[in-house]
C-alpha positions in Angstrom: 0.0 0.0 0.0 1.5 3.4 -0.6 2.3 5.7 2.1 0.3 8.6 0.0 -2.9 9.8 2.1 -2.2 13.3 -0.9 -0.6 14.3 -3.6 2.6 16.1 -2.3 2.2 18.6 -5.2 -0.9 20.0 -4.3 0.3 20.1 -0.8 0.6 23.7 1.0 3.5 24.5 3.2 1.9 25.1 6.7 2.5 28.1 8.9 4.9 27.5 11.5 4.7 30.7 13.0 1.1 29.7 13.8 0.2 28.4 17.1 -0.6 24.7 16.0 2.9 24.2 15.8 3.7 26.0 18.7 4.7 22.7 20.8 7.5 22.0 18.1 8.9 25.7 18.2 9.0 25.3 22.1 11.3 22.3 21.8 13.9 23.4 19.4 14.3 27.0 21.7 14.6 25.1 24.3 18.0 24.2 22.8 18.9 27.8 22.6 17.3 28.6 19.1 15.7 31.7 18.7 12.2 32.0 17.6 13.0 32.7 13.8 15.6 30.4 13.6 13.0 27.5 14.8 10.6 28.5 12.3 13.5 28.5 9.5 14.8 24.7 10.6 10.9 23.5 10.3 10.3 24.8 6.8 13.3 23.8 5.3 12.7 20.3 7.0 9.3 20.6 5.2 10.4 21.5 2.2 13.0 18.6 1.9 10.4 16.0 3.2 8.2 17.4 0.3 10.8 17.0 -2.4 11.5 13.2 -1.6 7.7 12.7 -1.2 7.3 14.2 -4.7 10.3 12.2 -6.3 8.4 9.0 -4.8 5.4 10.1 -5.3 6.2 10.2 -9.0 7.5 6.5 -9.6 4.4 5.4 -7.9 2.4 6.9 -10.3 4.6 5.9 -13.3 4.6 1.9 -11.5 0.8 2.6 -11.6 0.2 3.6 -15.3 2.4 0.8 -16.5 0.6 -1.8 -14.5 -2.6 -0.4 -15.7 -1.6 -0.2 -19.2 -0.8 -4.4 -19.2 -3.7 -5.2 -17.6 -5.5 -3.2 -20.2 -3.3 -5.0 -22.8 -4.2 -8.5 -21.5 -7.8 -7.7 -21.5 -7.4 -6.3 -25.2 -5.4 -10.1 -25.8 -8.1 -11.6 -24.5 -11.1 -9.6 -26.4 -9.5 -10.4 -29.4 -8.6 -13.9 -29.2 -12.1 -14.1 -28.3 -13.4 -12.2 -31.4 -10.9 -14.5 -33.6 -12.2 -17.6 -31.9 -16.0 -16.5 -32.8 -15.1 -15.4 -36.2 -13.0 -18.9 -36.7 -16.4 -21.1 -35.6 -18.2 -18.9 -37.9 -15.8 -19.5 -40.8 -16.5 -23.3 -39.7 -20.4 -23.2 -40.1 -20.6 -21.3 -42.6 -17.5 -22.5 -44.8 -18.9 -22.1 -48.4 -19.6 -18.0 -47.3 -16.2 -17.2 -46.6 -14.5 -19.0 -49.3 -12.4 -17.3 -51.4 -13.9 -15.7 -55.0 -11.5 -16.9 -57.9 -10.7 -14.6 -60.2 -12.0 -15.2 -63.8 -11.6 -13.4 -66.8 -14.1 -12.1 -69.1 -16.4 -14.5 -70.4 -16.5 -15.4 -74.1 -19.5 -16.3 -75.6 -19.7 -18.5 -78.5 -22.3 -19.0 -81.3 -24.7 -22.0 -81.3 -22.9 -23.8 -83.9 -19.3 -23.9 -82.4 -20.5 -24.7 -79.4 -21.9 -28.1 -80.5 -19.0 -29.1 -82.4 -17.1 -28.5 -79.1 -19.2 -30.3 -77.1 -19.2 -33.1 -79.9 -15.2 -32.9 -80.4 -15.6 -31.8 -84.4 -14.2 -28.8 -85.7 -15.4 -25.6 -86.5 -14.3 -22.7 -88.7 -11.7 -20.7 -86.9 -13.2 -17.6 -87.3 -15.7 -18.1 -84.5 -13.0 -17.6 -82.3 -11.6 -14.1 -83.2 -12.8 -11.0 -82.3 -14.9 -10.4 -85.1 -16.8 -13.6 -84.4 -17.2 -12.8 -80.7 -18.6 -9.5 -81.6 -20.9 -10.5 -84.3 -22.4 -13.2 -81.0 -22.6 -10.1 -79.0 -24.6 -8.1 -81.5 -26.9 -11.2 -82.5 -27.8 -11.7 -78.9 -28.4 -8.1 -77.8 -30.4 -7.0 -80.5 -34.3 -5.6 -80.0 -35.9 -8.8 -80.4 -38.7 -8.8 -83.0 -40.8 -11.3 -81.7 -41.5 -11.0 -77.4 -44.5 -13.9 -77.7 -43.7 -16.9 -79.9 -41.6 -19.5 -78.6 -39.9 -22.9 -79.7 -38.7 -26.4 -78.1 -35.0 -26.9 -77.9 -33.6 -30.1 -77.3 -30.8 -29.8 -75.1 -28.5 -33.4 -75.4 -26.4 -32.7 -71.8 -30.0 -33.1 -70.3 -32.1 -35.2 -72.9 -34.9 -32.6 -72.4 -36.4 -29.8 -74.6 -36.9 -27.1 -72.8 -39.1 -23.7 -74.1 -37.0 -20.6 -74.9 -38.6 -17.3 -76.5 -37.5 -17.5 -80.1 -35.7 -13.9 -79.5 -32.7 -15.8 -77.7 -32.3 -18.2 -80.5 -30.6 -15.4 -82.4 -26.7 -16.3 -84.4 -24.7 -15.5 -86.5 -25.5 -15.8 -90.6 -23.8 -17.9 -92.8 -22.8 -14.7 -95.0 -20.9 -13.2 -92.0 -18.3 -16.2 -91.3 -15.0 -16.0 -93.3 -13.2 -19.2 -94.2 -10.0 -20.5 -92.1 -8.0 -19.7 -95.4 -9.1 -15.7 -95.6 -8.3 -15.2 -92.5 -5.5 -12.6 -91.5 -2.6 -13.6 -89.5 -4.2 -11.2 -86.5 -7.2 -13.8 -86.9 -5.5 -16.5 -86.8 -3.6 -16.4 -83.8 -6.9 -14.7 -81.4 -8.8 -18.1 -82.7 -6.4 -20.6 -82.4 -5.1 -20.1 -78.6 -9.6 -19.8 -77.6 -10.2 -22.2 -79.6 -7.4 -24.8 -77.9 -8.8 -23.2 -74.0 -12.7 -24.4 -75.6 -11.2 -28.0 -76.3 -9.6 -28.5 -73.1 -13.2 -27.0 -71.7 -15.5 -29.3 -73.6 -13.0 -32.0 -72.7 -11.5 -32.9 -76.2 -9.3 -36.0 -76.3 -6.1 -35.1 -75.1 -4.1 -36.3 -78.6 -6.6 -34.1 -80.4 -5.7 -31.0 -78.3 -1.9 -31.6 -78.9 -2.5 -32.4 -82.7 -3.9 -29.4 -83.2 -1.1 -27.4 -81.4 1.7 -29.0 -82.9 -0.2 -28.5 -86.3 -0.8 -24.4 -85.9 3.0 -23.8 -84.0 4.8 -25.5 -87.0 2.3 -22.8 -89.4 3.6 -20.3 -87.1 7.3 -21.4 -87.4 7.3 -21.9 -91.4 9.3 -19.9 -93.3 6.2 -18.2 -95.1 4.8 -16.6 -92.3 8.0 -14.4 -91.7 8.4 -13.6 -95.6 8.8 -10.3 -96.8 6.6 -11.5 -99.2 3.1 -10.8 -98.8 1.8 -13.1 -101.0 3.9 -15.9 -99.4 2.5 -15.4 -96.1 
């Protein structure tokens, strides 16, 4: 327990000329002091009591604010390992909220046509796969539809099962807007080939397949044609 009934700073010096501390002046003349020189002794003794009760009175205080700063630490410890505990049984019941969202790129949406010879492993004309052909999907699919009310049967052969779609979604691409592998620029070529090779591995072509037709488009990329400074070589 500290000594401390005050705080030594806020204490005032007392009169000693008063008569409450008349007994302690009679002592000290008693020992042939005179009456001013009793009164000097007792407040200098004061004041040098006050100075060591200030010093100590200090380190207390400091002891005190660092005691009460690691309790406050502890219970901050503890708060939070409770909060992490709580949040850690709530990442266990409800796992599939907190798992992590994988990035994905932008989606790429094919036309009807090469998306059944994907799923059924047979090849399509490349130029599905460039950007032209991805934009003429876009525009096919987005346009004002010009019927809202009729609708048709389409058999869907993942499910065995015809469902009913408006006929406004059926929308693709015309015949007159592909261009044949062989017209294609060398800018075409190379946007189809490396979607069309991510579609096989998607609609799970035979492995050989995939690698037959990589092999196949790096050796046109390699031949000595394509870097020609002859445009009607390449």
């Amino acid at each position: 327990m500290p000594k401390f009934i005050c705080n030594p700073h806020e204490v005032v010096q007392p009169d000693f000329t008063s008569d409450d501390h008349a007994a302690h002046r009679q002592i000290l003349t008693d020992g042939c002091l005179t009456e001013d020189q009793v009164v000097a002794a007792l407040s200098n003794l004061w004041v040098a009591t006050n100075k060591r009760d200030k010093v100590e009175w200090d380190c207390w205080q400091a002891e005190r604010a660092q005691e009460q700063l690691g309790v406050k630490w502890e219970e901050e410890c503890k708060e939070e390992a409770l909060l992490e505990a709580s949040h850690t049984e709530e990442r266990k019941r409800y796992k599939n909220m907190f798992a992590p969202v994988k990035a994905v790129g932008p989606v790429t949406i094919l036309a009807r046509k090469a998306i059944t010879c994907m799923k059924k492993a047979k090849y399509v004309e490349l130029w599905y796969f460039t950007n032209d052909g991805i934009r003429a999907v876009e525009v096919a699919t987005t346009a004002p539809p010009k019927d809202n009310i009729s609708f048709r049967f389409v058999y869907d052969e993942e499910l065995d099962t015809s469902t009913l779609v408006p006929v406004s979604s059926l929308a693709d691409i015309s015949g007159a807007d592909i261009v044949e592998d062989v017209d294609l620029s060398w800018e075409q070529f190379m946007q189809a080939m490396s979607r069309m090779i991510s579609f096989m591995e998607q609609y799970d072509w035979p492995q050989d397949h995939v690698d037959m037709f990589v092999e196949f488009w790096s050796n046109i990329q390699s031949h000595q044609w394509r870097h020609s400074y002859d445009e009607f070589s390449q």
